[in-house]
Structure formats: C-alpha cells, structure tokens
KEDO-17588 format. One record per residue (C-alpha): residue in one letter; x, y, z. Coordinates in Angstrom, 3 decimals. Layout:
<recs>
<a; <X; Y; Z>>,
...
</recs>
This chain:
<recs>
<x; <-2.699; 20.390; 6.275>>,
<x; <-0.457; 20.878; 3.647>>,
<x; <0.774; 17.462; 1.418>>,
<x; <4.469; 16.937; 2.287>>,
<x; <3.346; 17.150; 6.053>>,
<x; <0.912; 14.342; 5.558>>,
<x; <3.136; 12.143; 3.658>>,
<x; <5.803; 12.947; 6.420>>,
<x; <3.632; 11.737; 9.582>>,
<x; <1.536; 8.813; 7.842>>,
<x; <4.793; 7.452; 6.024>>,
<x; <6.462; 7.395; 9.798>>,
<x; <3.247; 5.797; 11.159>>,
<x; <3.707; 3.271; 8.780>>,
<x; <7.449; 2.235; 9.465>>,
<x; <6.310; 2.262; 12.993>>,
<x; <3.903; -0.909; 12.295>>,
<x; <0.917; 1.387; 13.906>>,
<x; <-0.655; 3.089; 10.370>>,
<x; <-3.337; 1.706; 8.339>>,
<x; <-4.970; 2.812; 4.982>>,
<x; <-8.645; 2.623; 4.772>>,
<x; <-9.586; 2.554; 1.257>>,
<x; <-13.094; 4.157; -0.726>>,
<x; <-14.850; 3.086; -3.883>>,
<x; <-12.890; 6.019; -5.760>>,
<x; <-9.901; 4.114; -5.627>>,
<x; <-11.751; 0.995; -7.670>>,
<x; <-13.456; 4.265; -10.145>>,
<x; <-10.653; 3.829; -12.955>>,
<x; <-11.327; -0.376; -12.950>>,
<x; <-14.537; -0.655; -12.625>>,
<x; <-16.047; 2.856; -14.101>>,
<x; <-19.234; 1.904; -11.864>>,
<x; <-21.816; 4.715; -11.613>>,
<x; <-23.953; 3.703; -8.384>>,
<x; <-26.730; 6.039; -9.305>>,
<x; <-27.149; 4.531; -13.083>>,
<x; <-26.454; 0.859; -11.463>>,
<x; <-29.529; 1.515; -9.731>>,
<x; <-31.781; 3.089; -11.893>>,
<x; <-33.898; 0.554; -13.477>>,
<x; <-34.758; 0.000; -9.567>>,
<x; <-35.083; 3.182; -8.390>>,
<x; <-37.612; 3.934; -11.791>>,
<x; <-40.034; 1.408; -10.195>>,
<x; <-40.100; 3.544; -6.901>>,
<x; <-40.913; 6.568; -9.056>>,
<x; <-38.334; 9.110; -7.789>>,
<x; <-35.762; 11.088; -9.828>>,
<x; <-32.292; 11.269; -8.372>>,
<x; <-30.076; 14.435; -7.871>>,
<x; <-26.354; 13.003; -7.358>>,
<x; <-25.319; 15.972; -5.480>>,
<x; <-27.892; 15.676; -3.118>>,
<x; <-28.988; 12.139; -2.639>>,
<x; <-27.800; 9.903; 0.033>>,
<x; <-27.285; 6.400; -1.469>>,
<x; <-28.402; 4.107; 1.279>>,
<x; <-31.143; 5.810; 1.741>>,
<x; <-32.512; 5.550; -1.624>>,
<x; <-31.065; 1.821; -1.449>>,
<x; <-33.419; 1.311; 1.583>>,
<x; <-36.169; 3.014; -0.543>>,
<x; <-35.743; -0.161; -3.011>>,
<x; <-35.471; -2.776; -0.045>>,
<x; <-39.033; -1.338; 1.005>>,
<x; <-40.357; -1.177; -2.042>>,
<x; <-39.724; -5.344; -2.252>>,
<x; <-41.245; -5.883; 0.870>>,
<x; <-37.704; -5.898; 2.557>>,
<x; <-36.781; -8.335; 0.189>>,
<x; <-32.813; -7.374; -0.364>>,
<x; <-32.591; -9.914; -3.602>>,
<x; <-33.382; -7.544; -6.526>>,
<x; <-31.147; -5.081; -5.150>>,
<x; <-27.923; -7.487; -4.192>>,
<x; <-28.414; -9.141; -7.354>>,
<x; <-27.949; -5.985; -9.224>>,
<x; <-24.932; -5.007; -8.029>>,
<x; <-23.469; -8.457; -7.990>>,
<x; <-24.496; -8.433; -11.652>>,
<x; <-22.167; -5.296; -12.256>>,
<x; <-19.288; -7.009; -10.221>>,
<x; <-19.146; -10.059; -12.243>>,
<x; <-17.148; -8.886; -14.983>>,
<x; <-13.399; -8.736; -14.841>>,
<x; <-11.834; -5.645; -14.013>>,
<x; <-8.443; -4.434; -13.953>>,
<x; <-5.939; -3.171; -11.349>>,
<x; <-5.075; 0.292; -11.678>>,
<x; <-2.182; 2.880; -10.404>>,
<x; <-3.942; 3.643; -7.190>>,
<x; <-3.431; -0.099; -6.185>>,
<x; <-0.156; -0.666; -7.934>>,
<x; <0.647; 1.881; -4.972>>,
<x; <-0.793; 0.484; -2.180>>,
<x; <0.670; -2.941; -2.681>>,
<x; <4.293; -1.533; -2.889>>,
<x; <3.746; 0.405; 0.258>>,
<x; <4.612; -1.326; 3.769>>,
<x; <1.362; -1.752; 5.004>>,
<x; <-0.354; -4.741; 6.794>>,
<x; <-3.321; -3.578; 7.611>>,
<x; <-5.768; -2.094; 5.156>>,
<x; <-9.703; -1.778; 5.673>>,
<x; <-12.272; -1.077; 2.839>>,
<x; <-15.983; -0.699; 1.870>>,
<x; <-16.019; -1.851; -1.707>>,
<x; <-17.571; -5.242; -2.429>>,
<x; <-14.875; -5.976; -5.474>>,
<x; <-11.980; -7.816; -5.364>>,
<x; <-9.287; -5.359; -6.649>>,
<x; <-7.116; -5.256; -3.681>>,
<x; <-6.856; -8.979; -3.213>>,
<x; <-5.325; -9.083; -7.208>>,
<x; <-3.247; -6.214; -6.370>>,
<x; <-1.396; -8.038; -2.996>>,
<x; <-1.687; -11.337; -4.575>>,
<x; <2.202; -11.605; -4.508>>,
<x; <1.542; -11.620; -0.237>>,
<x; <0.143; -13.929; 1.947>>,
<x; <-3.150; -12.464; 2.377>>,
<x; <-5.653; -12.942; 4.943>>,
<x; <-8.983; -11.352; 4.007>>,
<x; <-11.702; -10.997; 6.263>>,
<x; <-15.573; -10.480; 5.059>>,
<x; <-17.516; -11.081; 8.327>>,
<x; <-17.376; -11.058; 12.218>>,
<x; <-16.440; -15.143; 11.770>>,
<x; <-13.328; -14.261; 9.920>>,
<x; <-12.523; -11.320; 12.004>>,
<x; <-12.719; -13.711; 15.231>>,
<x; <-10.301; -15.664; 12.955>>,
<x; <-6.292; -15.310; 13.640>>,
<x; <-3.948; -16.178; 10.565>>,
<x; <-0.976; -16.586; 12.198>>,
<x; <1.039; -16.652; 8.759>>,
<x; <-0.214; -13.671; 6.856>>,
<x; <1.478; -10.545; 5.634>>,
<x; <-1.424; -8.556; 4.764>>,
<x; <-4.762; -8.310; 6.197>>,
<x; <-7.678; -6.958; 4.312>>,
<x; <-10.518; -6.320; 5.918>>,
<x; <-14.440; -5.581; 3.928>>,
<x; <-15.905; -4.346; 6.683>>,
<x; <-18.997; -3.892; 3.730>>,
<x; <-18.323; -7.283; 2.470>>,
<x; <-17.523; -8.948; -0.732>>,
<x; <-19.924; -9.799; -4.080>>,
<x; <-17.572; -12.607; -4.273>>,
<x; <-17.600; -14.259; -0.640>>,
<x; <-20.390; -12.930; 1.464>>,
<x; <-23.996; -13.783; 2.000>>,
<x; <-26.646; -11.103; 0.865>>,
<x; <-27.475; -10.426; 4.480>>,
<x; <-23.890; -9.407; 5.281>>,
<x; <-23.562; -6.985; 2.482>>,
<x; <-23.986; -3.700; 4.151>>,
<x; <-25.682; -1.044; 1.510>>,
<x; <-29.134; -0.178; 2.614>>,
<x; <-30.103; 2.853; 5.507>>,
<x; <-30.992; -0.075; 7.934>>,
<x; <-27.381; -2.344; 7.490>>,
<x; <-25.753; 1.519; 8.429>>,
<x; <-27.870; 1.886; 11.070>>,
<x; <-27.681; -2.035; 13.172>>,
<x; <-23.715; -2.157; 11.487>>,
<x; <-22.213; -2.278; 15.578>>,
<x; <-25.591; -4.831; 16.761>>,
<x; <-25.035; -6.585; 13.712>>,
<x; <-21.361; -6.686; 13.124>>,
<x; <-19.993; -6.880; 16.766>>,
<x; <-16.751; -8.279; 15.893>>,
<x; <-15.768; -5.957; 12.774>>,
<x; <-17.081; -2.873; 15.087>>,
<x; <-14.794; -3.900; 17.919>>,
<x; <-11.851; -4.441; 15.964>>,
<x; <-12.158; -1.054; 14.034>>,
<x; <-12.459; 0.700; 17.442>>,
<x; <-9.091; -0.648; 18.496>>,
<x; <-7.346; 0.170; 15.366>>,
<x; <-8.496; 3.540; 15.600>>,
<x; <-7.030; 3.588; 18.690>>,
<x; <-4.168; 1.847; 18.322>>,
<x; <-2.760; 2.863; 14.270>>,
<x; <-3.435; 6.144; 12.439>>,
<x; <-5.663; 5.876; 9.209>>,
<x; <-5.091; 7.285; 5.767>>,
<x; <-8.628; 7.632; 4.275>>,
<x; <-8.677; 7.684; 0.680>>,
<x; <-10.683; 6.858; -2.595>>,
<x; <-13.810; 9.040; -0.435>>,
<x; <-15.382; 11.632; -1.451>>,
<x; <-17.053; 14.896; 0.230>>,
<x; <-20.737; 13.528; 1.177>>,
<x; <-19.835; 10.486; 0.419>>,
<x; <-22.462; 8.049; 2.594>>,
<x; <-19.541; 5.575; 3.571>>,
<x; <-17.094; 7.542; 4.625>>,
<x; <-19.986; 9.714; 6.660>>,
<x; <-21.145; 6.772; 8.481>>,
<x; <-17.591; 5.487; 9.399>>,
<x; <-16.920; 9.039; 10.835>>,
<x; <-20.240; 8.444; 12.935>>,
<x; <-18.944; 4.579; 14.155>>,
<x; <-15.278; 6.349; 15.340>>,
<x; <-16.972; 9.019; 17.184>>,
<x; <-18.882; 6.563; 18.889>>,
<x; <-16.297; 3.869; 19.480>>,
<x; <-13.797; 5.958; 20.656>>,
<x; <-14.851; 8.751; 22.580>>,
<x; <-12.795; 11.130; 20.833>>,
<x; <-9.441; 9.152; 21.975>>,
<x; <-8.143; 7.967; 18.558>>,
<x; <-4.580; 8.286; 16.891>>,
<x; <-4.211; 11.096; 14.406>>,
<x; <-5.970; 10.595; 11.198>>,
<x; <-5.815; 11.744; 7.492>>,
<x; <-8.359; 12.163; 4.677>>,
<x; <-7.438; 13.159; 1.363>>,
<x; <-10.228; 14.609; -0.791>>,
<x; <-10.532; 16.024; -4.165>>,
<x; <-12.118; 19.487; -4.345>>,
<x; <-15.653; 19.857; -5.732>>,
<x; <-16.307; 20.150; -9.891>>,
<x; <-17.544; 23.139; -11.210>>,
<x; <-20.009; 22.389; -14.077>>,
<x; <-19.812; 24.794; -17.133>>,
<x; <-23.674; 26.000; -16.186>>,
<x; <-22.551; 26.080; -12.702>>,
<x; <-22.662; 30.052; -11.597>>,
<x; <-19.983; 31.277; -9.036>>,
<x; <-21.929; 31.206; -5.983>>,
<x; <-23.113; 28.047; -6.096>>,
<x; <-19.778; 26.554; -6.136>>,
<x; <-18.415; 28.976; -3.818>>,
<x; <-21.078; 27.455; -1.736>>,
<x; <-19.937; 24.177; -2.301>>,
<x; <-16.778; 25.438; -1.449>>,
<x; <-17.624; 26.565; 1.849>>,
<x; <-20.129; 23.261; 2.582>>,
<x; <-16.539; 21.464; 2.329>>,
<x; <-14.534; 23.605; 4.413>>,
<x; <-17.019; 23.485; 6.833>>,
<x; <-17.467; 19.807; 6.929>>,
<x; <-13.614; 19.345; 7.044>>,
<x; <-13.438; 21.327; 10.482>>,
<x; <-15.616; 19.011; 11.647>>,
<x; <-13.629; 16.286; 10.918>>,
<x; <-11.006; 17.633; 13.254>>,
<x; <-13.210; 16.687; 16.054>>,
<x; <-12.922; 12.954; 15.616>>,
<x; <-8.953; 13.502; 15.054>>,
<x; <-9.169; 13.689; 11.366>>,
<x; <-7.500; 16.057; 9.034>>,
<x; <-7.673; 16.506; 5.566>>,
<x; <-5.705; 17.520; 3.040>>,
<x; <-7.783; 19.121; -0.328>>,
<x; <-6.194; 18.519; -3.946>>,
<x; <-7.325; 19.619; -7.207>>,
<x; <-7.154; 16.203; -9.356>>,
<x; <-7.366; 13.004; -8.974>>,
<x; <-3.180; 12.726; -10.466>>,
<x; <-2.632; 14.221; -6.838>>,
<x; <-3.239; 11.250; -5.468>>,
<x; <-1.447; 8.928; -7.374>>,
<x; <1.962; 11.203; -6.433>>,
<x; <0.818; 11.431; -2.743>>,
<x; <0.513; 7.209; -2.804>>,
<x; <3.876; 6.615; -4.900>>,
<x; <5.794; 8.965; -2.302>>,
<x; <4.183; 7.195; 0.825>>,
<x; <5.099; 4.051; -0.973>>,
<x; <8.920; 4.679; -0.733>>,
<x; <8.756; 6.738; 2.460>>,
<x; <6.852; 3.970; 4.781>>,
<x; <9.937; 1.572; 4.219>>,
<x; <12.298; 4.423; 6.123>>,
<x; <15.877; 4.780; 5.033>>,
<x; <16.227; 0.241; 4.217>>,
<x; <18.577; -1.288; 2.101>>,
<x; <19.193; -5.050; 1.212>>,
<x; <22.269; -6.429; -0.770>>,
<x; <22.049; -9.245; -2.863>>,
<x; <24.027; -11.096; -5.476>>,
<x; <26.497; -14.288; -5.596>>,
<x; <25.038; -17.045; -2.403>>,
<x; <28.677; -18.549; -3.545>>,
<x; <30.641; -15.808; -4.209>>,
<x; <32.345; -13.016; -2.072>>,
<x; <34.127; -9.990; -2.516>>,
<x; <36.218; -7.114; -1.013>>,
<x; <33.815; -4.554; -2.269>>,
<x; <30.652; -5.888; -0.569>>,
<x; <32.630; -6.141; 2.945>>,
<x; <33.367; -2.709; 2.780>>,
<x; <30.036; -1.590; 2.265>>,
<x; <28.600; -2.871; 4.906>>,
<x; <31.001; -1.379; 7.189>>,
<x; <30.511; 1.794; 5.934>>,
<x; <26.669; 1.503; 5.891>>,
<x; <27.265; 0.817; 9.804>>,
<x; <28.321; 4.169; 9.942>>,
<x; <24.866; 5.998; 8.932>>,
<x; <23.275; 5.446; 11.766>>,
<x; <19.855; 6.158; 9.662>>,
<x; <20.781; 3.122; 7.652>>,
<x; <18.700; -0.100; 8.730>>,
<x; <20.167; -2.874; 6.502>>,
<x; <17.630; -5.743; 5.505>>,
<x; <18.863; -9.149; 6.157>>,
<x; <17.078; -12.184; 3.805>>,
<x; <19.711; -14.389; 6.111>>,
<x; <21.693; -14.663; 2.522>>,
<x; <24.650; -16.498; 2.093>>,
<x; <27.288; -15.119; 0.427>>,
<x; <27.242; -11.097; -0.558>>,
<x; <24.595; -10.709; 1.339>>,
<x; <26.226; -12.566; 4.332>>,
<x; <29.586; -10.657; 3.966>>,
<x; <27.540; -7.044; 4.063>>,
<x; <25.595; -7.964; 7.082>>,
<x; <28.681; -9.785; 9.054>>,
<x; <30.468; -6.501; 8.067>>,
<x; <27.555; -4.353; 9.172>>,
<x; <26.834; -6.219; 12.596>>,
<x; <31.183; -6.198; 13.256>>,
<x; <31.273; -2.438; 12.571>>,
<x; <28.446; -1.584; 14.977>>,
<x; <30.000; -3.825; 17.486>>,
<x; <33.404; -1.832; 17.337>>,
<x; <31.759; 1.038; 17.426>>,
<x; <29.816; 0.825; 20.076>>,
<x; <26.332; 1.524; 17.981>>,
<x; <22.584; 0.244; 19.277>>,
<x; <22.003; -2.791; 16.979>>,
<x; <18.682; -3.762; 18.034>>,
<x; <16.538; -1.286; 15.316>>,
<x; <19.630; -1.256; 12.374>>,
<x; <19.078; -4.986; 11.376>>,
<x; <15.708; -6.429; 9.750>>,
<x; <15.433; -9.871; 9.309>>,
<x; <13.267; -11.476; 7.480>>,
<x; <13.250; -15.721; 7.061>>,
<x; <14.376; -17.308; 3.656>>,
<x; <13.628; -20.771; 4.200>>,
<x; <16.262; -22.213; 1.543>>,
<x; <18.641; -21.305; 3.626>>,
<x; <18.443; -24.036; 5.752>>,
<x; <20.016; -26.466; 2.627>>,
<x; <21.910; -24.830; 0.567>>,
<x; <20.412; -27.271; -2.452>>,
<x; <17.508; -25.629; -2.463>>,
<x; <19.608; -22.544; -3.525>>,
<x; <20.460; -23.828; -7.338>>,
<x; <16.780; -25.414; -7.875>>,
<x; <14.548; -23.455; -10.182>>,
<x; <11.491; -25.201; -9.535>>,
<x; <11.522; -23.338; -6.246>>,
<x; <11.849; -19.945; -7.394>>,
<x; <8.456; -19.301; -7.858>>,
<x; <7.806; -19.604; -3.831>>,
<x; <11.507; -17.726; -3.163>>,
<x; <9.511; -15.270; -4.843>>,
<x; <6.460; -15.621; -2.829>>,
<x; <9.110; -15.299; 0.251>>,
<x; <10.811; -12.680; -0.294>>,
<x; <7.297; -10.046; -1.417>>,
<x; <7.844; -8.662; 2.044>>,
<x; <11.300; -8.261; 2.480>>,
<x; <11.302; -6.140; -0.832>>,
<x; <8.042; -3.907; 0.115>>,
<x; <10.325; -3.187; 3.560>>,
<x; <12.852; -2.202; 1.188>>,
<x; <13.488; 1.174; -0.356>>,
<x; <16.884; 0.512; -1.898>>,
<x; <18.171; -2.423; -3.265>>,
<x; <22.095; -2.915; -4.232>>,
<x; <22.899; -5.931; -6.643>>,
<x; <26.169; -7.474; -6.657>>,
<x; <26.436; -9.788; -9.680>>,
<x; <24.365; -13.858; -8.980>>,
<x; <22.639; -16.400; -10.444>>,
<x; <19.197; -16.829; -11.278>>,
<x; <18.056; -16.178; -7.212>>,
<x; <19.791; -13.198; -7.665>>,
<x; <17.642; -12.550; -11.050>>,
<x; <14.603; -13.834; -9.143>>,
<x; <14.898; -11.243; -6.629>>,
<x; <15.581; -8.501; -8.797>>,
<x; <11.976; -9.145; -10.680>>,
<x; <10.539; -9.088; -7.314>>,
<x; <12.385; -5.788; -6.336>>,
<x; <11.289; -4.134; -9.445>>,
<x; <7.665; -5.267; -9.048>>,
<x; <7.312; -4.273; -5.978>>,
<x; <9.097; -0.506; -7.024>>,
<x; <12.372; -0.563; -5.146>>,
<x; <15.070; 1.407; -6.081>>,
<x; <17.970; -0.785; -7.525>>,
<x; <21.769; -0.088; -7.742>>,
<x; <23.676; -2.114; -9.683>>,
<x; <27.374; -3.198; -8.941>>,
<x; <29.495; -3.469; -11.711>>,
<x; <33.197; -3.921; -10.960>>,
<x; <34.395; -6.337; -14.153>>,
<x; <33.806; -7.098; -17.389>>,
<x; <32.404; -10.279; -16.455>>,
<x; <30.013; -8.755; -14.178>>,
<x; <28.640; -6.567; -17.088>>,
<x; <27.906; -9.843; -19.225>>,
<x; <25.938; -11.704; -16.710>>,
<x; <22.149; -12.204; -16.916>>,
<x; <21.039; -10.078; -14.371>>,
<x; <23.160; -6.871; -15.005>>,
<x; <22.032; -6.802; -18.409>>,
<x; <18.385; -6.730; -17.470>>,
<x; <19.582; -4.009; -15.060>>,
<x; <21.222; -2.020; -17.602>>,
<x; <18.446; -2.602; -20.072>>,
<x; <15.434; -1.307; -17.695>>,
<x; <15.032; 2.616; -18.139>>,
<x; <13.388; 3.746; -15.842>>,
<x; <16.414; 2.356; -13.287>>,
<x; <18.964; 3.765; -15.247>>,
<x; <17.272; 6.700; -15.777>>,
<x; <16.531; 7.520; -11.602>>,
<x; <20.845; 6.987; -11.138>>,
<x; <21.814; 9.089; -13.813>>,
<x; <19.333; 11.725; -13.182>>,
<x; <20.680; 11.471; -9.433>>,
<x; <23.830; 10.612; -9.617>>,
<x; <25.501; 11.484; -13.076>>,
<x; <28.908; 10.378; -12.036>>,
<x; <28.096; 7.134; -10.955>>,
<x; <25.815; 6.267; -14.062>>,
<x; <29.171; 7.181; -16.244>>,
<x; <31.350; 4.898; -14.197>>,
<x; <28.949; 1.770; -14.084>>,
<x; <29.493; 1.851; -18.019>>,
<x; <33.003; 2.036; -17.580>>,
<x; <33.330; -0.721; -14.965>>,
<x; <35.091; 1.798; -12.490>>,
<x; <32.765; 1.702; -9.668>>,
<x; <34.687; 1.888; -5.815>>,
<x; <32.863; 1.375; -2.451>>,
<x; <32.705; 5.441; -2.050>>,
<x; <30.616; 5.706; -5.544>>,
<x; <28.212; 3.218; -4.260>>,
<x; <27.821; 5.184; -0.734>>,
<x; <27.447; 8.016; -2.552>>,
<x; <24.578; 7.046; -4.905>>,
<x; <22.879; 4.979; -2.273>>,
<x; <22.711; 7.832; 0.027>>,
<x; <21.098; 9.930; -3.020>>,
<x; <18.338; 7.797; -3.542>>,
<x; <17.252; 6.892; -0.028>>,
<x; <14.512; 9.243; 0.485>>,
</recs>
C-alpha cells in the first residue's frame, strides 16, 4: 500500500464516523524515552537470563519474573509504575491525534499522554470491563486502555505478563466484546507498533478470533528494520524478508501495511490525516452583533460547491447571515441539504448575555473543541473577544484560518492583528494564494478573493 492511498481511505473512514486509531507504545517513545528491556533488568538479573531485544518476547520474560515471585505480580507492577510516575511531556505524534476528528481511539500503554493531549474534549476514558459497561452519554472522545492505566487501575487489571495475554477474552469479557464490534463496525489505523512487537501480535491473534475474518479494512504503519553498523547484508536482508513475510500475513485478518523509512514519516502521514478526516468543512465566525454584505454573499456562493459542508456553531450574527444565506441558496436551487450543514450546540446562544461575559469564555472554549477539530477551514470576519476566543481554539486545534479584512477598522481590531501577526497563517495564504495575501494588506478583499483562497486551502 502506498501512503497517499492510506491517508485517502482512513481519512474518509474517519469523516464517515466509522474509523478508529489504535495507538502503540512508540507513539509515547519521544515523552517518555522508556526502554522496557532496561526497565526490567534489575528483575530479570535475579532470574539469571541475558536478554536479546531482537529476539525476546516481553511478556514472556515478564511472566518469567511473575514466577520467579511465586506469582506475586507486586515487584514487577511496582517497577513500571515507578518509571510512570514522573511527568512526561506531550509530543508531535499526539499534538496530531488530538486535532484529527476522531472519537474513538484504543491503546495499550499504561501512561496518561493521550488524556493531556484531548484534555481540551470531554473525555471519557475507560480502564476496565466496569467502565466499558459504562455509557457517557456527554463525551466527545473515548479512550479506551484496553492494557490499563499506572494511574487508575488495580495491579490485577494491568495486562503485561504471558498469562494476562493469554485469559485477556476470560478475563476481560467486556473490553474483548467491544473490540470485536469495532473491528467490525470502524476501520483501525494501527500505529506507534512495531514489527514483533508482543502487543500488537497478540491483538492480531484477539481479531482473528473475534471476528472470523469479517472485519472492516485495516491499516498498520510500520517503520522498516535498523541496520546496525556491524550488521552484515544478509542478516538484514533477512530481516527484511521476516517483515515482508509477516506483513502478508497481516492481510489475512484485513490488515495492510504501509512500510516507511523514519519515524518523521509518521508525523506527515498523522498531520495530513488530521486535516483530511474533517472533509472539505468550513465555519465563519466574527461580529454576534454585526452583519455585512460580504458574509451574505459567501454563503451563497459556498452553497454552490456542492463539496462544501458549512459548520454551523448556531452563531448569531456573521455566522447567522452565512448559514441563512447558505440554507436559502440550497433551497432555490434545489440542492440535498441534509449532509451540507453541521451543527454543533453553543449553549450561549440561548441568552444573548452570556455572549459579552468573559468569565464564560473559558467553557465557550471547552464548547466549541469539537466544532473546530470538524473543521478544516476557518474564515474570520472581524468580532469581539468570542470571536478572539474561537480563533485560539481554531489555531490550537490546527485549522486553517482566513482572515477577512474589508476596512481599516477591521485591520485595527484585536483579533486581526493576532491573525496578521501569526506566521505560520500568513505564511500557508501567501504561499497558496499570493494574490489574496497582497490584497488583505491592502484592505481590497471581494467575496470572489475569499472563494478563491478558501477553495485553495481545503484539501
């Protein structure tokens, strides 16, 4: 499979609400810099052994250390959850993954990375078959550590050891259940897993027995094996081959996988799926008090790209007059409305006080996290500060943004100088659109200009 194919069909799966991302300890690698192998050695010393990392199967040798205490699990949970306790940072890979339009994501690592990382979400994590049993009605994202979590689980529910692989659908019911119907039901982008990696080997295992070879169509990314400098040629041709080999047999259980070279791969692969999953959206926002000409006539003529699905935030003002425009011109001209429109609730709209109150920007904030992950391009018409509010959340959750600049007193507001100031939006429009950069300094920007750039930088 090559990469712009795989981006293609998972970034569709995902604007189809029916693709998940299933995420491997390699994505946490950069944060956490944990070495299982050396986490474990002063353990594995007192079972005498010495440990090949290219060969060695990790819960096997973690079962070794269970058996050597007896079956006593305490020594060994304690020193991972030793490792765990310090702070760790997010990193690109889940920068990525929260700016994607994703609701869905399942994991093995015990850390808490991906919580930080979708903290601006409601999130409803799930650690055992209680939680899973569990429905949160209100939640935009649901993580799922089908492994469980240093921070929330018991020791018995952390799954590590050969044994907790081998009971995992006896033990785990609920989890099991629920990942055979997602594997049924959504396609899954498997990343942060390595070739022999024990984890991702024993979840291949779980889907071929779950599903019976009826799943969705699946994708693994992998990096290609290292060749050490006193590494001959045949042995990593062998290598090679070994990874080839297992690959094809991937394609059994309706997986394919696409090989890279480095790790930086992956971090393009992610920031393209990021922008692709929200489809060809676009939200308007500015003034809640203030109309205009302009912003009528661009959602009229966004009616017209029958690609286009505008994003309402049920707005008043600007955004209002682009989506009554919008709606009117698909009425005249005969155009199916029912997949062009998004709505999603802003719950100051029901008083228009709560509009002009900053203490409440914070949650507006909190609000409007999903609307802007749905959201590939964002136009701003000149506001006040919930117009400022929701260009930081735009921003932070990596939107595209085109600012609107018809007057001089447009160009001195608040918000369009942040615009103007922030490089690396200024940079994308006048690397795209040169024309329209030079007339958004000039305050000379007409409804066609806008079109125009709008249409270059929905991907």
């Amino acid at each position: 499979m090559n990469k712009q194919t795989l981006i293609n069909k998972f970034s569709q799966a995902l604007q189809n609400d029916c693709g998940a991302i299933f995420v491997g300890s390699g994505i946490s690698f950069p944060s956490t810099k944990i070495d299982w192998f050396k986490l474990l050695e002063p353990l594995i010393n007192e079972i005498d052994i010495k440990i090949d990392n290219e060969k060695d199967d990790l819960p096997q040798i973690a079962q070794y250390i269970v058996n050597n205490y007896s079956g006593n699990r305490g020594p060994l949970i304690n020193e991972i959850a030793k490792a765990f306790s310090r702070k760790f940072s997010i990193n690109k890979y889940h920068r990525y993954l929260s700016t994607t339009k994703v609701s869905t994501i399942w994991t093995t690592n015990y850390d808490t990375l991906l919580e930080r990382a979708f903290s601006d979400f409601h999130l409803d994590v799930k650690v055992n078959d209680d939680a899973i049993s569990r429905n949160v009605m209100d939640s935009e994202i649901e993580i799922i550590k089908m492994h469980g979590c240093m921070a929330g689980s018991r020791h018995e529910e952390i799954v590590i050891a050969q044994e907790d692989y081998e009971d995992f659908s006896i033990k785990k019911p609920a989890i099991s259940g629920r990942l055979s119907n997602d594997l049924l039901k959504k396609s899954f982008l498997f990343i942060g897993y390595s070739y022999r990696d024990p984890n991702i080997k024993n979840i291949m295992i779980k889907a071929r027995r779950l599903c019976n070879k009826s799943t969705q169509q699946h994708y693994l990314i992998l990096t290609k094996p290292k060749k050490y400098n006193n590494e001959d040629e045949s042995m990593y041709n062998d290598k090679l081959n070994r990874q080839k080999l297992w690959c094809d047999d991937l394609k059994r259980l309706g997986i394919s996988t696409l090989l890279i070279d480095k790790h930086s791969e992956l971090e393009e692969i992610l920031e393209l799926i990021s922008q692709k999953s929200r489809g060809k959206t676009v939200y308007v926002t500015g003034s809640h008090e203030k109309t205009n000409e302009t912003s009528r006539q661009l959602g009229a003529k966004l009616a017209d790209e029958k690609d286009i699905i505008l994003v309402s935030g049920q707005s008043s003002g600007i955004g209002a007059n682009v989506v009554s425009a919008f709606i009117e011109q698909c009425i005249i001209e005969k155009y199916d409305i029912n997949n062009r429109v998004k709505i999603f609730p802003n719950p100051y709209a029901a008083n228009e006080k709560y509009s002009n109150d900053p203490k409440l920007l914070g949650e507006l904030k909190k609000y409007r996290a999903k609307l802007f992950n749905s959201t590939q391009v964002v136009v701003v018409f000149n506001g006040g500060m919930g117009t400022e509010a929701e260009v930081e959340v735009a921003l932070n959750q990596n939107c595209k943004i085109i600012p609107i600049i018809l007057t001089a007193e447009d160009r001195n507001s608040d918000v369009m100088k942040k615009i103007l100031k922030n490089e690396l939006v200024m940079d994308q429009i006048q690397k795209l659109d040169k024309e329209y950069y030079d007339k958004i300094i000039k305050n000379e920007v007409t409804v066609e200009d806008i079109y125009r750039c709008l249409i270059k930088l929905l991907d």
